[in-house]
Each structure stands twice: as C-alpha cells, then as structure tokens.
Short mmCIF file of the C-alpha atoms (twelve columns), coordinates in Angstrom:
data_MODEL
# 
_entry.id   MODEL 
# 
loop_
_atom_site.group_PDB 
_atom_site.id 
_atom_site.type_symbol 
_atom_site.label_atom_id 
_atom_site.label_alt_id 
_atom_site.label_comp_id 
_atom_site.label_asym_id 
_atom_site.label_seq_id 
_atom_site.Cartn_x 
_atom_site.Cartn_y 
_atom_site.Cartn_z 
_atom_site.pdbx_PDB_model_num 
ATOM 1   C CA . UNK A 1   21.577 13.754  -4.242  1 
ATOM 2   C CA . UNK A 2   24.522 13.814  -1.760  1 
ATOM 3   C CA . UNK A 3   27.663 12.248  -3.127  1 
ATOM 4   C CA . UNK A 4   28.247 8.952   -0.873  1 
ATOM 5   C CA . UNK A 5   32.261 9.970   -1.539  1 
ATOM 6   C CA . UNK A 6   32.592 13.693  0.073   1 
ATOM 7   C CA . UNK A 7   28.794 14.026  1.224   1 
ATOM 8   C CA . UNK A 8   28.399 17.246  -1.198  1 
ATOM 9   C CA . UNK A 9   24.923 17.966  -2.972  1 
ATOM 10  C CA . UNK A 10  25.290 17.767  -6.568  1 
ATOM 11  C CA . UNK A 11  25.606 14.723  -8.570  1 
ATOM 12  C CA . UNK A 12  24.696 14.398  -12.713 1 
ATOM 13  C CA . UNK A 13  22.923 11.302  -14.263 1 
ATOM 14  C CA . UNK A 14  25.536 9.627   -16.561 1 
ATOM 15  C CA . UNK A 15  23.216 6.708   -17.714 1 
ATOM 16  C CA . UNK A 16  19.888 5.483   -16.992 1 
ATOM 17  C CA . UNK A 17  18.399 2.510   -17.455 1 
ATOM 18  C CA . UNK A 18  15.350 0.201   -16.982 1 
ATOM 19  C CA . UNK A 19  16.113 -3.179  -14.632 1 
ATOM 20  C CA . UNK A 20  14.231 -6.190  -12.811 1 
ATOM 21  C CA . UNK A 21  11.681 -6.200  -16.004 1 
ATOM 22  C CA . UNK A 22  11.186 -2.240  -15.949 1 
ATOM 23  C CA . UNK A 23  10.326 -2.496  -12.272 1 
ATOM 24  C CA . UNK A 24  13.508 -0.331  -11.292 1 
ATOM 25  C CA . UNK A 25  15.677 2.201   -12.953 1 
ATOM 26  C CA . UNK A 26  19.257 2.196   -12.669 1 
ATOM 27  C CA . UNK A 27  21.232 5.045   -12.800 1 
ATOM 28  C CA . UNK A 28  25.207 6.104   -12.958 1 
ATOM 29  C CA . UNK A 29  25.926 9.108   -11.890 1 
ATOM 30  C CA . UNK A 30  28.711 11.261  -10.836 1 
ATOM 31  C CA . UNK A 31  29.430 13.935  -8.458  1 
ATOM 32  C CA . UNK A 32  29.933 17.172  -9.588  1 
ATOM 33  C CA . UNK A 33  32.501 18.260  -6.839  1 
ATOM 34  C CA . UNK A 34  35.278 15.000  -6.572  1 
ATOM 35  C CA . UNK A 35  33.871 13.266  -9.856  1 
ATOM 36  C CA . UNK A 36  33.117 10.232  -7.798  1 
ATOM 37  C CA . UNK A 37  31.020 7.626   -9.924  1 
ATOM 38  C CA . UNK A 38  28.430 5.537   -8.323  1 
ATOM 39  C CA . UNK A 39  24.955 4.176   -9.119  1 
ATOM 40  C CA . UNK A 40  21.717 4.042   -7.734  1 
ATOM 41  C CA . UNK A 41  18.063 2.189   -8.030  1 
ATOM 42  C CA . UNK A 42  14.645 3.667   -8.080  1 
ATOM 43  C CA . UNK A 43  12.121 1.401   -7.857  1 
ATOM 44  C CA . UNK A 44  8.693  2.065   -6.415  1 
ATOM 45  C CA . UNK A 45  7.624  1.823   -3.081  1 
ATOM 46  C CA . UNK A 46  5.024  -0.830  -2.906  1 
ATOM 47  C CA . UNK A 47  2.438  -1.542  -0.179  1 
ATOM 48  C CA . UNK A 48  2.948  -4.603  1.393   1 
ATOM 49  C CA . UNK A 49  1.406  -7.649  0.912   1 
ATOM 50  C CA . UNK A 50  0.549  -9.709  3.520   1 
ATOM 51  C CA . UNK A 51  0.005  -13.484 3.360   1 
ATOM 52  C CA . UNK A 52  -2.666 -15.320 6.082   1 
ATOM 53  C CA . UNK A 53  -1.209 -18.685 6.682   1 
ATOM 54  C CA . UNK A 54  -4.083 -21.467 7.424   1 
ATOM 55  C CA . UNK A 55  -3.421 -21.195 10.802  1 
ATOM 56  C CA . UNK A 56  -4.753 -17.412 11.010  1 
ATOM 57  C CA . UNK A 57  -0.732 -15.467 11.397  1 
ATOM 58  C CA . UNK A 58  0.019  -13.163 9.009   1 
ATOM 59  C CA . UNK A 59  3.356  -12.284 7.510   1 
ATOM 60  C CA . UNK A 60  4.945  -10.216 4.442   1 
ATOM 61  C CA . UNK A 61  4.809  -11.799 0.827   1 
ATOM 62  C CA . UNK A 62  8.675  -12.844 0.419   1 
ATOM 63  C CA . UNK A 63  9.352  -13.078 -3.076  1 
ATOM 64  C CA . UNK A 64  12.576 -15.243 -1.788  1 
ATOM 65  C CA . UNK A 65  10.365 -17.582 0.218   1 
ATOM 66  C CA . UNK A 66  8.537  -18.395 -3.439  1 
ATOM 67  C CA . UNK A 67  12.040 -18.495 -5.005  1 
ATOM 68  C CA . UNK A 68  13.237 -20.935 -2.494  1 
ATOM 69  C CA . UNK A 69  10.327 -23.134 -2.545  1 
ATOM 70  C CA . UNK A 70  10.419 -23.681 -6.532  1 
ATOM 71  C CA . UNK A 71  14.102 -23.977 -6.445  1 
ATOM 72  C CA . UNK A 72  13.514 -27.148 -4.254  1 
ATOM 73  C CA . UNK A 73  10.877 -28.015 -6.438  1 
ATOM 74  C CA . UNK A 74  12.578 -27.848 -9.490  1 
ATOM 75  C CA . UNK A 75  15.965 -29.501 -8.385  1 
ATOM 76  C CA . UNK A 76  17.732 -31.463 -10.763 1 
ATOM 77  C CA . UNK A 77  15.498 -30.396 -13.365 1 
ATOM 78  C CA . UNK A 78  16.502 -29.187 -16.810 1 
ATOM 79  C CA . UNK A 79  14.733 -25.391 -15.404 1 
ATOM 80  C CA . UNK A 80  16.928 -22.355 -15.433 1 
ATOM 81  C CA . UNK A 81  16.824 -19.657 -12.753 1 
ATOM 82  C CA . UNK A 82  15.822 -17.282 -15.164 1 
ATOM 83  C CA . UNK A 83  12.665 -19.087 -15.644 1 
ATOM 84  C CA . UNK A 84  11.934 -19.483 -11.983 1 
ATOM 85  C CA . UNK A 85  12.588 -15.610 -11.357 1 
ATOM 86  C CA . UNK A 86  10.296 -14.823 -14.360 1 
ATOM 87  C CA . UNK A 87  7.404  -17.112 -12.638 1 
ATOM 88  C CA . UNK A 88  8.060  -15.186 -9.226  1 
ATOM 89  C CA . UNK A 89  7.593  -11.760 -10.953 1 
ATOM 90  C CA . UNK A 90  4.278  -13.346 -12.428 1 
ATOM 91  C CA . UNK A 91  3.248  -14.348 -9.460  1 
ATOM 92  C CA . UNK A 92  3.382  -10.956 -7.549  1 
ATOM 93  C CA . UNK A 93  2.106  -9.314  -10.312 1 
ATOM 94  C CA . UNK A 94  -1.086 -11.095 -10.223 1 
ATOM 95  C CA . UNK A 95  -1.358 -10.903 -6.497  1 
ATOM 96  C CA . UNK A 96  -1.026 -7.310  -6.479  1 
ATOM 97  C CA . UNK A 97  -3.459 -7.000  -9.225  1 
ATOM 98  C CA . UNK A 98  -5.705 -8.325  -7.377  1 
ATOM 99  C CA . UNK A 99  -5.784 -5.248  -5.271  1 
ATOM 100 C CA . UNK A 100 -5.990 -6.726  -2.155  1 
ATOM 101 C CA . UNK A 101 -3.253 -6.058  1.262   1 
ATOM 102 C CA . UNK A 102 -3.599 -9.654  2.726   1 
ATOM 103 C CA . UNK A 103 -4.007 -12.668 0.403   1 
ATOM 104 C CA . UNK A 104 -4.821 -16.005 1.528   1 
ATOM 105 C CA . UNK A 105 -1.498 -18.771 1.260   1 
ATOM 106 C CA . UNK A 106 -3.772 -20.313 -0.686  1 
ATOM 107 C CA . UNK A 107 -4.062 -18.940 -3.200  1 
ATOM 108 C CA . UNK A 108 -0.579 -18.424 -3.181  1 
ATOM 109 C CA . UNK A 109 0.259  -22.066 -3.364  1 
ATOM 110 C CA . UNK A 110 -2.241 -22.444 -6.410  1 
ATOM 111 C CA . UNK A 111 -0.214 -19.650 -8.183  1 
ATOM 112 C CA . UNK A 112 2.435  -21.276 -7.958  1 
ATOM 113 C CA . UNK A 113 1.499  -24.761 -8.591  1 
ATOM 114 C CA . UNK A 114 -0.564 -23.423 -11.778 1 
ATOM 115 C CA . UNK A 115 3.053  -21.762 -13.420 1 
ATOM 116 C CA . UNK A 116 5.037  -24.880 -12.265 1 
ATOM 117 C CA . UNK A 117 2.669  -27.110 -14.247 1 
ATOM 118 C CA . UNK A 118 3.172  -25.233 -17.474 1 
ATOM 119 C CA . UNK A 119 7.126  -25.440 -16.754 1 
ATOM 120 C CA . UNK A 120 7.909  -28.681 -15.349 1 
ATOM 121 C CA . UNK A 121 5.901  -31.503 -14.646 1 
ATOM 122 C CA . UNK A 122 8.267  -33.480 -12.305 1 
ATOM 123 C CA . UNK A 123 8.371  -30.329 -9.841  1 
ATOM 124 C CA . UNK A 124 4.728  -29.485 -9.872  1 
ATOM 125 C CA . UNK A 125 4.272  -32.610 -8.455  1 
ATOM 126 C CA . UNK A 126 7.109  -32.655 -5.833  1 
ATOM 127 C CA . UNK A 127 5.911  -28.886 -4.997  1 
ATOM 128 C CA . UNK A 128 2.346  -30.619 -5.203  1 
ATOM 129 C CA . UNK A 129 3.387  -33.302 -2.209  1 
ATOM 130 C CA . UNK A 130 4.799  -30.836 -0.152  1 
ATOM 131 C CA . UNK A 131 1.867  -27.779 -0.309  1 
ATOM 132 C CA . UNK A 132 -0.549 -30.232 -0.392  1 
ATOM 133 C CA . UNK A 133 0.611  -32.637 2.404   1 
ATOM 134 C CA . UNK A 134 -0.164 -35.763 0.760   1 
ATOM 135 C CA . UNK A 135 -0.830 -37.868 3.621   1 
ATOM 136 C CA . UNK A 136 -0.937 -41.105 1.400   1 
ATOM 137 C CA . UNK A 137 -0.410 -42.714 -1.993  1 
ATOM 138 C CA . UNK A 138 -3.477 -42.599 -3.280  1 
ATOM 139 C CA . UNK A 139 -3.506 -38.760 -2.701  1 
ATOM 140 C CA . UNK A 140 -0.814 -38.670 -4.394  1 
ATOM 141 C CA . UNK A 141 -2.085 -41.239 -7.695  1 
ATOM 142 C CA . UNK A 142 -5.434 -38.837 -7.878  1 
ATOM 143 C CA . UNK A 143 -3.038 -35.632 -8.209  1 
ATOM 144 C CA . UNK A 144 -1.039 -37.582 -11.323 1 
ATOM 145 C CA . UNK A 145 -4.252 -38.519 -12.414 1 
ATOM 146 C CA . UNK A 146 -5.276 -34.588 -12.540 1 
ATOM 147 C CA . UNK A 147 -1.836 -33.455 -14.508 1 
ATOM 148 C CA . UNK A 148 -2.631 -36.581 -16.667 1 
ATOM 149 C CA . UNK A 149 -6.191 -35.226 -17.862 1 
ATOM 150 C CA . UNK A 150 -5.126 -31.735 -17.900 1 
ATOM 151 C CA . UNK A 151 -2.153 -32.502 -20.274 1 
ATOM 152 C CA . UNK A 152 -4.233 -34.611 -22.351 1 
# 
C-alpha cells in the first residue's frame, strides 16, 4: 500500500482490528520509508440493493435513509442511538439474506416496523402513521388495537 504521506510502496500493519459489528477491519499502519502512521478500513464490497418504491422507481438501500426515519420515529423517546444503529444492521442483514438485488419498500417498512415494536411502542406507532398513511382515526384506533393484542 502506498503511503498517503510520501506516496512510497511499503507500509507495515501496526494493529488490526474488527469494527461496525465485524463487518470491517481496521488497521494502523505505518510506512516503512518516513514512518508516517495512518489507518485504513476493509470492509467488503457488497452488491447493491435496490429498493422498488410503490410507484415502480428504483433506488439504492440507504442505510441512513432507515436511520433517519427511526430517529424521527423514536424522538423524545428514552431509545439510544446505539439501539437504532443495531436495528439498521438487522435490518440489512435480513434483506441481504434474502438473496435478492431489488426488494420491495415494503417489505422494508415491515422490517422496520416489526424491530420498532419490540423497542418502543410510542415510535412504532408514529413510524406506523407515517409508512402507513393513516388517512383517518379509525385507521389509526385498529393499528393500537393490533399492538394491543400482540402485546397481550
């Protein structure tokens, strides 16, 4: 690896170390010509998944987009970050288990509605009205209804 100091070849690992939930390694290494110290990620490359939106368009899985969403979802909640992150990686991981390239928003949105229901009650059902598009109460009483006789 070229040294991003004095562009020689030659670097040695100092350290190495598993990241992200072993889904990247990190490693400190040094260059063996100015002793510069600097670190780099491997991490494989994945294929990407794509997500078909109801109305037919197609665009890459964003982890952030999912982060984003449950952050709004779960404001002014008692959930940490960590928690949210850890449903993300859950999330992709069963997506890409299923094997497929494109994956339905869909079944997406019932991923995630399915992991915020075991965290947080409050923000499955604010994520809930929004995914969903309640278009009226009573949409929205039947859904309570549903968390009510699945928590019972």
């Amino acid at each position: 690896m070229r040294c991003p100091n004095c562009n020689q070849n030659g670097t040695r690992v100092l350290d190495s170390r598993p990241v992200h939930e072993g889904r990247s390694i990190r490693r400190r290494r040094e260059c063996e010509s100015c002793t510069y110290r600097f670190t780099t990620f491997e991490t494989v490359e994945e294929i990407p998944l794509i997500v078909v939106k109801k109305e037919g368009t197609r665009e890459e899985f964003s982890r952030d987009k999912i982060l984003r969403g449950l952050i709004k979802a779960c404001e002014k909640r008692p959930v940490p970050l960590e928690t949210l992150e850890t449903i993300v990686n859950e999330i992709e991981r069963d997506l890409r288990n299923q094997g497929a390239s494109e994956i339905s928003s869909d079944v997406v949105g019932e991923l995630v509605m399915d992991q915020l229901a075991k965290v947080d009650e409050v923000a499955y059902v604010r994520f809930a009205s929004v995914y969903r598009q309640f278009k009226d109460i009573n949409v929205f009483i039947r859904e309570l209804k549903d968390l009510i006789n699945r928590a019972e």
